[in-house]
VEXDREN-2710 file (C-alpha; in Angstrom, 1 decimal):
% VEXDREN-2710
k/r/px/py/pz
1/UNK/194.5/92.5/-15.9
2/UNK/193.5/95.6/-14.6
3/UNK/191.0/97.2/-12.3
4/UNK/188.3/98.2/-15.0
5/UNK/188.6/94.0/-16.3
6/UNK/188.2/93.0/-13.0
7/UNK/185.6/94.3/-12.1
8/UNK/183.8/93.5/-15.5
9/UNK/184.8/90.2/-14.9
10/UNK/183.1/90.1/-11.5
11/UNK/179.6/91.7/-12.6
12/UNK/179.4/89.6/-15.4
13/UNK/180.3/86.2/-13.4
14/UNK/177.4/87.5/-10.7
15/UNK/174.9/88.2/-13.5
16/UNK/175.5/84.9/-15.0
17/UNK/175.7/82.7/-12.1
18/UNK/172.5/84.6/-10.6
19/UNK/170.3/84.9/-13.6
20/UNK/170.8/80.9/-14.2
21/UNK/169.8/79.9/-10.5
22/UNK/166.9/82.4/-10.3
23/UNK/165.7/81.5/-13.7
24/UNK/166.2/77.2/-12.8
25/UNK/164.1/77.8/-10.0
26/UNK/161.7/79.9/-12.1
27/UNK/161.4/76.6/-14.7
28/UNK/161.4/74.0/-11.7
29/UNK/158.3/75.8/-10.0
30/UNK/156.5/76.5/-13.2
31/UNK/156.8/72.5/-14.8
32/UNK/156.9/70.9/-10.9
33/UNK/153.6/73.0/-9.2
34/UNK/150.5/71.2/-10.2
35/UNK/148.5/74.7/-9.3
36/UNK/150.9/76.8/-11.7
37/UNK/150.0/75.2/-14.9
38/UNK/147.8/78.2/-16.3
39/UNK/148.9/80.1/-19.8
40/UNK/150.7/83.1/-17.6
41/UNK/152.4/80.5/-16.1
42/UNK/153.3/79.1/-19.3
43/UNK/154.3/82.5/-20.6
44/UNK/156.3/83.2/-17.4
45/UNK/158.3/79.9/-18.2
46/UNK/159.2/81.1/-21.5
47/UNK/160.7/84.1/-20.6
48/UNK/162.4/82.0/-17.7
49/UNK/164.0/79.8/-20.4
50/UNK/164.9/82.7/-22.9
51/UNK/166.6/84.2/-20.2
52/UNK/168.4/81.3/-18.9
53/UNK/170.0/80.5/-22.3
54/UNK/170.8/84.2/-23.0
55/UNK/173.0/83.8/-19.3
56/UNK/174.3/80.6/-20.1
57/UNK/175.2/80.9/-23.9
58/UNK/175.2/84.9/-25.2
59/UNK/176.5/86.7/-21.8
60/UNK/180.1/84.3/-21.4
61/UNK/180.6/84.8/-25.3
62/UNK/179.7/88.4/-24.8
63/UNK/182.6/88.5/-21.8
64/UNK/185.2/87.1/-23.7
65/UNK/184.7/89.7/-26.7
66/UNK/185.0/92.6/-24.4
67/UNK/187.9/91.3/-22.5
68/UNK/189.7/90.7/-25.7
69/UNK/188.4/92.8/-28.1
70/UNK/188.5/90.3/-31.0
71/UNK/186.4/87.4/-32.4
72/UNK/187.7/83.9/-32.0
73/UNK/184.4/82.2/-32.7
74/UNK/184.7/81.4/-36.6
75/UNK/184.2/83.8/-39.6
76/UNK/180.4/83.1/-39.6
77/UNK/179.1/84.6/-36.6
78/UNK/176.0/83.2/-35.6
79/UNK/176.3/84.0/-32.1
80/UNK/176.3/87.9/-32.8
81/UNK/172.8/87.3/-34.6
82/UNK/171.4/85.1/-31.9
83/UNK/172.4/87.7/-29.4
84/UNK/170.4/90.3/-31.6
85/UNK/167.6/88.1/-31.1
86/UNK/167.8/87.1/-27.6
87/UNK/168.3/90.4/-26.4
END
């Protein structure tokens, strides 16, 4: 592995792991905080939760493919077409 993967591999493991804590905590204070139940809160938790599957599901998927620059996931490829959509 080289010097170019491991850096890759280092942005994309502090991207994931920091977009899913900041985006839990985002979910926990918007459903937990009686005064935050209003419709921006709402839509603020929506984006929270769109952004904590795209770190938890599309982004370790993405990693993989650019590490090793083929597809392993099946000859469908629904994850490619989520990813279109989440992004």
């Amino acid at each position: 592995m080289g010097t170019v993967s491991i850096f890759v591999v280092s942005i994309f493991v502090v991207v994931i792991v920091l977009g899913a804590l900041s985006n839990a905590a985002v979910l926990y204070a918007v459903t937990t905080v009686r005064c935050a139940r209003s419709v921006a809160s709402a839509l603020i938790g929506n984006l929270a939760a769109s952004d904590l599957w795209h770190c938890l599901f599309c982004l370790p998927i993405q990693l993989h493919y650019q590490l090793t620059d083929r597809w392993v996931f099946g000859a469908v490829r629904p994850v490619p077409r989520l990813q279109q959509r989440t992004c």
